[in-house]
C-alpha positions as CSV (number, residue, x, y, z in Angstrom):
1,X,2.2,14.8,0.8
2,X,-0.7,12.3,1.0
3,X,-2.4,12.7,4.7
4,X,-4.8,9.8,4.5
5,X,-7.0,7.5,6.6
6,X,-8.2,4.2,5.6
7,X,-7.6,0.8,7.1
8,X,-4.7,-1.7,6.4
9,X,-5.1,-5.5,6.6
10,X,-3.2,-8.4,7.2
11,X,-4.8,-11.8,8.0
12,X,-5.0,-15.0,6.9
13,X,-3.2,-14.9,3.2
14,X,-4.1,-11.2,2.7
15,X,-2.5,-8.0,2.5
16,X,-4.5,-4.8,1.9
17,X,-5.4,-1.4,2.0
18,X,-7.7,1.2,1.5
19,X,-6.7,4.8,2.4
20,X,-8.2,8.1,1.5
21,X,-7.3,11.7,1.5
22,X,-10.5,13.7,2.1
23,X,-8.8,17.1,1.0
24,X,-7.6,15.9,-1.9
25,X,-10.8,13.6,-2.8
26,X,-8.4,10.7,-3.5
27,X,-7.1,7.1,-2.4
28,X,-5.8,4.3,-2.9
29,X,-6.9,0.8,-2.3
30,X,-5.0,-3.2,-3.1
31,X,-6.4,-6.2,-1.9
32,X,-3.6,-9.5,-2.4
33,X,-4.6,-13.1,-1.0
34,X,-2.1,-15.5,-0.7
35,X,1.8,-13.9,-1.3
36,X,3.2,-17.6,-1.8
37,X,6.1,-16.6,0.4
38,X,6.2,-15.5,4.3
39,X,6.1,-11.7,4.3
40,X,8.0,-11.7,7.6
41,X,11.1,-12.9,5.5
42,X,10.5,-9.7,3.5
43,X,10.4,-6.9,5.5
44,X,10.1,-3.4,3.9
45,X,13.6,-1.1,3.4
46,X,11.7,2.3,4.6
47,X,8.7,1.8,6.9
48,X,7.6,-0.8,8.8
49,X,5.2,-2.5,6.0
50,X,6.4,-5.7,3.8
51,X,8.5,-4.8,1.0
52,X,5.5,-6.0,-1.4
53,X,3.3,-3.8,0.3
54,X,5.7,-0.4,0.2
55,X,6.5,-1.6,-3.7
56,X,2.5,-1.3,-4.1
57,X,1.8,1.6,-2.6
58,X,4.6,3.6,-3.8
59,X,3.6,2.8,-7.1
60,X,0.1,3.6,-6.3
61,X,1.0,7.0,-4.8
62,X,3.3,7.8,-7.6
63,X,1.5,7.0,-10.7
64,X,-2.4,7.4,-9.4
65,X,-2.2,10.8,-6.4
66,X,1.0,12.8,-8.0
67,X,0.7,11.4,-11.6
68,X,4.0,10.5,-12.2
69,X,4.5,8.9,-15.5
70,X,8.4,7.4,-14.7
């Protein structure tokens, strides 16, 4: 439901993103520096992103692109 392109990062402490959906005119974007934890010990349960990073952008896509209040 949300066909986006954008650029994810991972380097030195941070972990972002910043996709958009052109059709839609809408997109999401985080930025988090330092995790205090190694995010390889934390691998996501559905895709191959961190577990922080699917949390975020599930969240994101839920609340901010489909408006899901729950």
């Amino acid at each position: 439901g949300f066909n986006a392109v954008g650029h994810l990062g991972d380097a030195w402490g941070l972990t972002s993103a910043m996709v958009f959906d052109k059709a839609r005119r809408n997109g999401m974007i985080f930025l988090i520096g330092g995790p205090a934890f190694s995010p390889d010990s934390n691998p996501g349960k559905y895709s191959s992103f961190y577990r922080h990073e699917e949390r975020i952008l599930t969240v994101l896509y839920r609340r901010a692109i489909v408006g899901d209040s729950n």
